[in-house]
C-alpha positions as CSV (number, residue, x, y, z in Angstrom):
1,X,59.4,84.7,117.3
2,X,59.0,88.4,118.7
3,X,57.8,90.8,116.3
4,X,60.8,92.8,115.9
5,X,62.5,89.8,114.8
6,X,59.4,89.4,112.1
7,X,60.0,93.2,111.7
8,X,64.1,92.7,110.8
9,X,63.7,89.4,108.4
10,X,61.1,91.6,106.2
11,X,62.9,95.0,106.5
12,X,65.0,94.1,103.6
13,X,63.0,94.9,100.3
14,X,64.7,91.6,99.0
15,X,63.5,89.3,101.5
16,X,60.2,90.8,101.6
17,X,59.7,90.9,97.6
18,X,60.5,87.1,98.3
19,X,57.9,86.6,101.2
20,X,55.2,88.4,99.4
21,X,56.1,85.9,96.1
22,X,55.7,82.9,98.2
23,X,52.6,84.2,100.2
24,X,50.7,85.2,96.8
25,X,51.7,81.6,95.7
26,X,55.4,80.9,93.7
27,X,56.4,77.9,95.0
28,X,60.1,77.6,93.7
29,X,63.1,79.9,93.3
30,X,62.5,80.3,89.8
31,X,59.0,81.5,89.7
32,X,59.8,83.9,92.4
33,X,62.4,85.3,90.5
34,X,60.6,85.9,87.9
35,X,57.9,87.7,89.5
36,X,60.0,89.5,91.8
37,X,62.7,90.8,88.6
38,X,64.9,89.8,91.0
39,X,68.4,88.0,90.1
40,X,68.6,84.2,91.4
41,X,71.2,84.8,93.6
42,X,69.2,87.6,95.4
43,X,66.3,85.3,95.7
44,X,68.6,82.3,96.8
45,X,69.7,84.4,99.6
46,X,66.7,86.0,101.1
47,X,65.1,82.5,100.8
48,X,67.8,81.1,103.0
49,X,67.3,83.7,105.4
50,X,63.8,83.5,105.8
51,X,63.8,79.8,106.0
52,X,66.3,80.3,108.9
53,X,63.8,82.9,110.4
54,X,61.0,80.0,110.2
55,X,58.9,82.5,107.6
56,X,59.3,80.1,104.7
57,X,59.4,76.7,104.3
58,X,59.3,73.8,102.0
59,X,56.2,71.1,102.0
60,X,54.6,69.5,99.2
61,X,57.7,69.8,97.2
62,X,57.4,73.4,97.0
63,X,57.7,76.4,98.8
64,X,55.2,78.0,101.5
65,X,55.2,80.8,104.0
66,X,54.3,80.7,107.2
67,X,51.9,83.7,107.3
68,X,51.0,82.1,110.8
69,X,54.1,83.3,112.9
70,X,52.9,87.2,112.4
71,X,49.6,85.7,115.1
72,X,51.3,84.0,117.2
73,X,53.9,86.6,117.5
74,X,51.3,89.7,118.8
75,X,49.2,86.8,121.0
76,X,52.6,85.7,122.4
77,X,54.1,89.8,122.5
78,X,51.6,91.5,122.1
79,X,51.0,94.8,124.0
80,X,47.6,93.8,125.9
81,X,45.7,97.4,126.3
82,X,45.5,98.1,130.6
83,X,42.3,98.2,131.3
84,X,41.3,101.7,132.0
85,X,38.4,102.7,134.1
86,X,35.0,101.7,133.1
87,X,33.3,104.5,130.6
88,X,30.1,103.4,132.7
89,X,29.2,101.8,135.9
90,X,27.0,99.5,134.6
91,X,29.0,96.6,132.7
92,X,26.8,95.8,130.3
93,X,26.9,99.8,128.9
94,X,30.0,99.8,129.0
95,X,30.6,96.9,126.9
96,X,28.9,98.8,124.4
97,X,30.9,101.7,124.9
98,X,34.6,99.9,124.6
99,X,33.4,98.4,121.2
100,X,32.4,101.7,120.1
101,X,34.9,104.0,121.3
102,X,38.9,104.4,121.0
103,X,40.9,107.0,122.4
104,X,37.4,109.0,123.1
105,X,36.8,108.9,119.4
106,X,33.7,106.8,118.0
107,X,35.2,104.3,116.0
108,X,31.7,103.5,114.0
109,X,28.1,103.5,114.8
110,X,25.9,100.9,116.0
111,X,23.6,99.3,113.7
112,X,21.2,98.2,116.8
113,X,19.2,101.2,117.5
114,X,19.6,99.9,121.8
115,X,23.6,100.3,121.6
116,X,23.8,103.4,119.4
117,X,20.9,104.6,122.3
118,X,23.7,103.7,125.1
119,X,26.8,105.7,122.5
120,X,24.4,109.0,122.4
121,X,23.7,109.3,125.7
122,X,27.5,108.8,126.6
123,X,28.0,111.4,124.3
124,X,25.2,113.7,125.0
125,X,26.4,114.2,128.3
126,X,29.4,116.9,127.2
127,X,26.4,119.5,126.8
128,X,25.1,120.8,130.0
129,X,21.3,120.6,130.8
130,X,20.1,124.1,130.3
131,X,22.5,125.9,128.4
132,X,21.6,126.9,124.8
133,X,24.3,126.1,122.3
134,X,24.8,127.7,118.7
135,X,25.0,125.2,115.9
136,X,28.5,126.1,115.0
137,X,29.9,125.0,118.6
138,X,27.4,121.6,118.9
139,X,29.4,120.9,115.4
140,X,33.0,121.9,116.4
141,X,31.9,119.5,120.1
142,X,30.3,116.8,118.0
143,X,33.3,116.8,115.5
144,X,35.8,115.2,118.1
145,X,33.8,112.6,118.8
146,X,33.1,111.4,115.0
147,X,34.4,113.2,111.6
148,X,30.6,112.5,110.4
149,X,29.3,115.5,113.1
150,X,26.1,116.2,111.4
151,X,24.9,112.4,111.3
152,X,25.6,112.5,115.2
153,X,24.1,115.7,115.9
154,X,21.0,114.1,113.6
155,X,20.7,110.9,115.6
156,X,21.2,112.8,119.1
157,X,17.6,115.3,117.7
158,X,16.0,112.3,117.1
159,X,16.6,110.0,120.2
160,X,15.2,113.3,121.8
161,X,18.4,114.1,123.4
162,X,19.1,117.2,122.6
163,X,16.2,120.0,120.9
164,X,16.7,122.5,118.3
165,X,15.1,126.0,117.1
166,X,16.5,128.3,114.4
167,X,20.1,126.6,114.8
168,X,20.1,126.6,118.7
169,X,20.5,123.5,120.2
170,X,20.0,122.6,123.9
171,X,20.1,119.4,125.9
172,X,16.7,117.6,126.8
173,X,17.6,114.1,127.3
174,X,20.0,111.4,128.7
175,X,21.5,110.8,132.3
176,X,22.4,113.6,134.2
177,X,25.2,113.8,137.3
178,X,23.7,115.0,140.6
């Protein structure tokens, strides 16, 4: 099933009071009338219709959704992401930089000191070698990489990429492009 036809059987706020009954476990009309306050007819008719849409079905002698057909729906029409360029030539780096970045955003930080090593210095390299920065613009850069700019800005002084004196901050560290 494509997932705008999942998207159309649970659009209706009957049907998908119904689904969500049967998912959290009522297993006949009656108990999912009763916790949806809904009328038996109602119920009757959404359960029809999303036993014709293959989301509900009957085993055991009682009900059961089929919580399934939302996976194999995205594996089977999914939008698969193209792959972009590589955030580094080697492959290995930038392994560690797809799991750690979306949309040029960090998405969290590494626990293992080697891979958040690899995410600084990708990241360190928006400051040039040489020029002095005031604290207020190393914050207002660091802030669109990660909301949490100060804990960046913390990690990248003590990895020794980037120095600071009396709220001047400079680059000292990480690749540089020749």
């Amino acid at each position: 099933m494509r997932p705008e036809e999942l998207c159309g059987l649970l659009a209706e706020p009957a049907r998908l009071a119904v689904f969500a009954a049967v998912v959290l476990g009522a297993d006949t009309p009656e108990k999912i009338a009763e916790r949806t306050a809904r009328p038996p007819r109602d119920v009757m008719a959404a359960l029809r219709r999303l036993e014709q849409g293959g989301l509900v079905g009957a085993a055991e002698g009682g009900l059961v959704a089929d919580a399934s057909a939302f996976k194999d729906a995205i594996r089977r029409y999914g939008v698969r992401p193209e792959p972009g360029e590589p955030l580094d030539s080697d492959r290995a780096r930038a392994a560690v930089l797809r799991a750690f970045l979306r949309d040029g955003r960090i998405v969290s930080l590494p626990a293992a000191r080697a891979k958040r090593r690899i995410l600084l210095e990708h990241v360190v390299a928006v400051f040039e070698p040489g020029v002095r920065y005031p604290e207020r613009e190393v914050d207002a850069t660091l802030r669109a990489w990660y909301d949490d700019h100060a804990t960046i800005r913390r990690y990248l002084v003590d990895e020794g990429l980037l120095a600071r004196e009396n709220a001047v901050y400079w680059r000292i560290g990480g690749p540089v492009e020749i």
